[in-house]
C-alpha positions in Angstrom: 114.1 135.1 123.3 116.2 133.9 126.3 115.8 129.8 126.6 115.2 130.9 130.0 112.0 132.4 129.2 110.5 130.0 126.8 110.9 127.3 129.7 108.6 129.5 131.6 106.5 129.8 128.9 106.5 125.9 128.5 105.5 125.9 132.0 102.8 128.3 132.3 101.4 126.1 129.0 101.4 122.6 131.4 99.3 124.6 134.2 97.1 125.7 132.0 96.0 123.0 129.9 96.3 120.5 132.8 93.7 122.7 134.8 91.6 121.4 131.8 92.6 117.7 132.7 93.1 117.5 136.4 89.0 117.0 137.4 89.0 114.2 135.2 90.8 111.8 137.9 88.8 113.3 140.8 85.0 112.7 139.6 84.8 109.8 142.0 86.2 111.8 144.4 84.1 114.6 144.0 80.8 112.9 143.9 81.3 111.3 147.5 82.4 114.7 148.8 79.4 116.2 147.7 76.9 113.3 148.1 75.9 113.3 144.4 75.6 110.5 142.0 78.4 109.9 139.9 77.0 110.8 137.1 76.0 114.4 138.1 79.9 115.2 139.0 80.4 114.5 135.2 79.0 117.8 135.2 82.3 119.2 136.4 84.5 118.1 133.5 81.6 119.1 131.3 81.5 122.3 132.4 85.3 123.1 131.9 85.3 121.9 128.2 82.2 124.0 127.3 84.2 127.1 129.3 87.4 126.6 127.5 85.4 126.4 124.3 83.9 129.4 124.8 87.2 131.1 126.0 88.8 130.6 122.8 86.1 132.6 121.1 85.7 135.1 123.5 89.4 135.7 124.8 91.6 134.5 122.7 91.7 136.8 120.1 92.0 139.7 122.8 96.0 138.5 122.3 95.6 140.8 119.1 94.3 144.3 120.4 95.9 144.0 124.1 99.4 144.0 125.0 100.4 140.0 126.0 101.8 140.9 129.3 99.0 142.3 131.1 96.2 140.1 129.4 98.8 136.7 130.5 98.7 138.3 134.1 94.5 138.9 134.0 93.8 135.3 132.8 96.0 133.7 135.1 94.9 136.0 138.0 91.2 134.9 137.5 92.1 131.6 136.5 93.3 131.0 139.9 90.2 133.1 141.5 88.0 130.4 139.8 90.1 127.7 140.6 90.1 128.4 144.5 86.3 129.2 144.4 85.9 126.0 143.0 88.4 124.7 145.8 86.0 125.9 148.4 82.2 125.4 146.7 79.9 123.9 149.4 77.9 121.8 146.2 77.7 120.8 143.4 75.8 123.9 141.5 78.8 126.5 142.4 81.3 123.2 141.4 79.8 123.3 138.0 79.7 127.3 137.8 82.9 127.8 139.0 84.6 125.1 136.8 82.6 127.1 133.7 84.9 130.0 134.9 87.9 127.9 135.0 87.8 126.9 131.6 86.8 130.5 130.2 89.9 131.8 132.0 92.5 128.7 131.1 93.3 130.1 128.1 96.9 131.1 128.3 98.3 128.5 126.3 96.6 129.8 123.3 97.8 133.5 124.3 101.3 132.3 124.7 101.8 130.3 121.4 100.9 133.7 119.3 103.3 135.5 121.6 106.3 133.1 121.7 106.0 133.2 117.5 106.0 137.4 117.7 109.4 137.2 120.3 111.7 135.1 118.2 113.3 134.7 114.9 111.8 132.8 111.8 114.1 130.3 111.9 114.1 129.5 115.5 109.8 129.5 115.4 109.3 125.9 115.4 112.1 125.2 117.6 110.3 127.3 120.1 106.8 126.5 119.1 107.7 122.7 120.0 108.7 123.2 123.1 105.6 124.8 124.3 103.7 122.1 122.8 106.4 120.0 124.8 104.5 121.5 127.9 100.8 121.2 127.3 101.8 117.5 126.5 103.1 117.6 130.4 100.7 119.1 131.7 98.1 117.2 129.9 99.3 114.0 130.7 100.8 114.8 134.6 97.3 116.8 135.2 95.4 113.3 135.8 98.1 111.4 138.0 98.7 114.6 140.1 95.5 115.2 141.1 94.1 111.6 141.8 97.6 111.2 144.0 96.6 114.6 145.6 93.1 113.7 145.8 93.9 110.6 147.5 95.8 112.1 150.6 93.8 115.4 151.2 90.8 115.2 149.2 89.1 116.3 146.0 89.6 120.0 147.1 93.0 119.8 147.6 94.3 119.6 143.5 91.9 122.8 143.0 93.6 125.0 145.7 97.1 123.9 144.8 96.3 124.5 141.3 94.9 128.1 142.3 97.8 128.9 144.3 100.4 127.8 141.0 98.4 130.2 138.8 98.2 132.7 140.9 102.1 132.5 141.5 102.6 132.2 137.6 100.5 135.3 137.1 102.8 137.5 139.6 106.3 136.0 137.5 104.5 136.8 134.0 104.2 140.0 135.4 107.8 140.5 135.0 109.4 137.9 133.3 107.6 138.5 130.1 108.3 141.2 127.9 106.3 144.4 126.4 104.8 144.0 123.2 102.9 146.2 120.9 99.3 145.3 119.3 99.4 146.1 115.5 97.4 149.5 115.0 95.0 148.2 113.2 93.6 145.2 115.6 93.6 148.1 118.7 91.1 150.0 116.5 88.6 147.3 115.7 85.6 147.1 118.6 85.0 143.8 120.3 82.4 142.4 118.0 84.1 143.2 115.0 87.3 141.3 116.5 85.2 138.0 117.4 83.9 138.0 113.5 87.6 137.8 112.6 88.2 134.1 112.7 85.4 133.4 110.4 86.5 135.8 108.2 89.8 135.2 107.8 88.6 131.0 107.1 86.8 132.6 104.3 90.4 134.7 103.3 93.0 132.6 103.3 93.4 128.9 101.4 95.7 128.2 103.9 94.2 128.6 107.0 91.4 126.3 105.7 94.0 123.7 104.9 95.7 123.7 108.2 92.5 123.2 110.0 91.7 120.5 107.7 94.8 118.6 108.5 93.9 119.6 112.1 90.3 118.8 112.3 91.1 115.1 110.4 93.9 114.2 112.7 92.2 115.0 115.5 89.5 113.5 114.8 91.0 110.4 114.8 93.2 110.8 117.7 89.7 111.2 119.3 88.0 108.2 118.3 90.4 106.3 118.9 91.5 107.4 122.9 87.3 107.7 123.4 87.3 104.3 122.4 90.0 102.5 123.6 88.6 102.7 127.1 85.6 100.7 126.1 88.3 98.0 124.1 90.4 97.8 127.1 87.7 97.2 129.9 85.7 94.8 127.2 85.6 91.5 126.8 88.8 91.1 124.8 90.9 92.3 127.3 89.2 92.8 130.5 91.6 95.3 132.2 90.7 97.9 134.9 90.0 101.6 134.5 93.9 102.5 135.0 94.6 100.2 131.7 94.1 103.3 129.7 96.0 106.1 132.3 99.4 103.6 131.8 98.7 103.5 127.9 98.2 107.1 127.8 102.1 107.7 129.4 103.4 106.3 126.7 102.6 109.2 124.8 105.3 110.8 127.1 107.2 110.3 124.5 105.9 112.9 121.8 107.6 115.8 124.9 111.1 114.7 123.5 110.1 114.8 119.9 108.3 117.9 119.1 111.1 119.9 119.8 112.9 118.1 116.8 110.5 118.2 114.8 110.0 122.1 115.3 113.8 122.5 114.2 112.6 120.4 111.0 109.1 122.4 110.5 112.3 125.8 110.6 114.3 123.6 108.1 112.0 122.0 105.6 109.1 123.9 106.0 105.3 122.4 107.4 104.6 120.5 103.7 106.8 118.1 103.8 106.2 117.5 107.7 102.2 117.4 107.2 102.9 114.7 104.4 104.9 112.4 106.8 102.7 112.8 109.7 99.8 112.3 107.5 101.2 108.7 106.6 101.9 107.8 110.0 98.4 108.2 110.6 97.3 106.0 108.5 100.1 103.6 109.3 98.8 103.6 113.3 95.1 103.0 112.2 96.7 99.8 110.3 98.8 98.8 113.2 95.9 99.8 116.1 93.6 97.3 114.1 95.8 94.5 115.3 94.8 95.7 118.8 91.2 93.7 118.0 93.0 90.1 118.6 93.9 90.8 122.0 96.6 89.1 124.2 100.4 90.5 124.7 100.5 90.9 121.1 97.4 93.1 120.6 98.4 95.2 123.6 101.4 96.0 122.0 99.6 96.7 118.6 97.9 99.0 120.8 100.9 100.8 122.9 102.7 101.2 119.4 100.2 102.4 117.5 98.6 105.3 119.7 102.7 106.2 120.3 103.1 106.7 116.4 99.3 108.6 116.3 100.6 111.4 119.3 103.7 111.9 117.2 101.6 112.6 114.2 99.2 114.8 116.3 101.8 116.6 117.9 104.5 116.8 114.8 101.1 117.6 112.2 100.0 120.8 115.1 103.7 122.1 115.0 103.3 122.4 111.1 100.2 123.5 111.1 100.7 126.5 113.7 103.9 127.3 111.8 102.2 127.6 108.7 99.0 130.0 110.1 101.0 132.1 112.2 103.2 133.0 108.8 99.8 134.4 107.4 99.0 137.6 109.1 101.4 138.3 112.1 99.3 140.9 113.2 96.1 138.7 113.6 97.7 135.7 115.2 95.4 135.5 117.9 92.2 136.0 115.7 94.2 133.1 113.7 94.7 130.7 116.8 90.7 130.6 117.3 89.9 130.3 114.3 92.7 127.1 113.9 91.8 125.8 117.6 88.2 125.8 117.0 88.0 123.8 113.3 90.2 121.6 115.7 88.4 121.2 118.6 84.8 120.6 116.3 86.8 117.7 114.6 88.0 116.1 118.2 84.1 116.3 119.1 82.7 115.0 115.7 85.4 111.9 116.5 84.6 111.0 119.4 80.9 111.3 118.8 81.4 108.9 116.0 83.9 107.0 116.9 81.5 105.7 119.8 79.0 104.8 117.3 81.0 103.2 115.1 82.7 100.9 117.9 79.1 99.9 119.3 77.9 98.9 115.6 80.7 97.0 114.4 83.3 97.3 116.9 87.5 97.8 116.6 88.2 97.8 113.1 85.7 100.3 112.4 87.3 102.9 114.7 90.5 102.1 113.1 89.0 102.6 109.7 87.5 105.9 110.7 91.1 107.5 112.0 92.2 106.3 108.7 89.5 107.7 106.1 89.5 111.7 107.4 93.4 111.2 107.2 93.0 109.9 103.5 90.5 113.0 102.4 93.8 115.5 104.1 96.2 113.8 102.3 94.3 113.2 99.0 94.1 117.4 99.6 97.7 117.7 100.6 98.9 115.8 97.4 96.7 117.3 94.8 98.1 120.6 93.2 95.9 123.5 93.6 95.0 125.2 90.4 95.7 129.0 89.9 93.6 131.8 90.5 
């Protein structure tokens, strides 16, 4: 595969996931276009999660029994549809419905990762695989500044229609920049339904799926408490910043786009273990160093900037492992695989920040720093304890 190509694959993985991002800048926005409570535009975002979430289960495993090419060119082609409908909705109601569409259709990231692994050698996989994860990391953390700046000159409307118009431009390249691939024979005969059960029964198959979505789910899980979190620390008493505090914090995670690719040439290397292992520790080492964010001042800010830098690298460096170690399971049922990994993921990012809430209004801090630290220590405990023979 042509480094030519997996740029545009890197890029296509940026406008997806930051379609996911992008209305999180613009709620204000949208809430005085629309004459609604603020509150009630929090439907928007809300709306786009529970449509990606539901995309994942219902699309993503399509990547199996289709050919890529076209089914890249239909979800981008009605991810842009949804995007300008949203552009162009007169309230709040068709907002909300059309956002629902726009995260059903914004899956193409997760189509893409499945396909890049299928187009290149072995040894080049994580290479690859890091530097698509290189763009969602841009697109996730661009989507937010983009569309308040945008939002800002010409309106809330404005970052949906410019958005639809990039997707819709991506879909007509895919279209022939990607090449033909053929569905294994055995995923083009199974029906629909049969194909959705798949995930769940391939976590009951293989030992190490479940562990990869338990390193997943743990890290995540963290990563989620403690970003949920640090908005409430930040614009608290101990520190007292604004609402952009956290934005700035979050750019220094810029810095994971210029790792991952390394560390995908390690994962090809050394194999995921020995990378799980390290980014496993560095979790734990960021809870230790976050903690220190709870004194405040210059020196618990930068307690705070270091330690969420060294918890994306783990993130990141831990998902490039983890997807190299699942898609070597079952080539033919990588998409069926992707859901099933993305979902365990996903359900640990909402049990975090669900508790990590909780824990930061009884007790405060520490306790969110002790709870990215104690799923990590059940992954590792798992990761360092032999498994006994059939």
């Amino acid at each position: 595969m042509s480094r030519r190509l997996v740029a545009l694959l890197a890029l296509a993985c940026a406008v997806a996931v930051g379609n996911l991002y992008f209305p999180q800048a613009i709620g204000p926005m949208i809430a005085a276009g629309l004459d609604v409570p603020a509150d009630r535009a929090a439907l928007v975002v809300t709306a786009t999660q529970l449509g990606y979430t539901a995309g994942m289960v219902l699309l993503v495993p399509l990547g199996d029994r289709f050919r890529h090419r076209p089914l890249l060119v239909v979800v981008l082609s009605l991810s842009g549809l949804a995007l300008l409908a949203a552009g162009c909705a007169p309230g709040l109601p068709p907002l909300a419905a059309a956002s629902a569409l726009v995260g059903l259709t914004t899956v193409a990231a997760q189509i893409i990762s499945p396909l890049a692994a299928g187009l290149v050698a072995p040894d080049r996989q994580g290479e690859v695989l890091g530097t698509l994860l290189s763009g969602s990391t841009a697109g996730m953390l661009l989507a937010r500044t983009f569309s308040g700046t945008l939002g800002e000159w010409l309106g809330w409307r404005a970052p949906y229609l410019v958005a639809a118009a990039t997707a819709l431009v991506l879909a007509a390249v895919m279209a022939y920049a990607v090449p033909s691939t053929t569905p294994a024979v055995s995923a083009t005969r199974r029906s629909y339904p049969t194909l959705l059960a798949e995930p769940a029964r391939l976590l009951r198959a293989e030992p190490e799926l479940r562990r990869s979505c338990l390193y997943q789910a743990a890290v995540f899980g963290g990563f989620s408490a403690a970003w949920t979190c640090l908005a409430l620390l930040l614009t608290g008493p101990v520190y007292g910043f604004g609402a952009e505090a956290v934005g700035l914090l979050a750019l220094v995670g810029a810095a994971t786009m210029v790792c991952t690719p390394f560390v995908g040439r390690l994962v090809d290397r050394r194999g995921p273990g020995p990378v799980n292992l390290v980014c496993l520790l560095g979790v734990l080492v960021a809870a230790a160093v976050l903690a220190a964010g709870a004194t405040g001042g210059p020196l618990g800010l930068t307690a705070l900037a270091a330690g969420t830098l060294l918890l994306d690298i783990a993130l990141q460096s831990g998902t490039l492992a983890n997807v190299s170690r699942v898609y070597a399971l079952r080539p033919d049922s990588r998409g069926r695989l992707t859901t099933a990994y993305m979902t365990c993921s996903y359900l640990g990012g909402t049990a975090g920040s669900w508790l990590g809430v909780r824990a930061y209004t009884a007790f405060g801090w520490p306790a969110v720093c002790a709870l990215i630290a104690l799923p990590a220590s059940v992954a590792l405990t798992r990761h360092l304890t032999p498994r006994r023979p059939r």
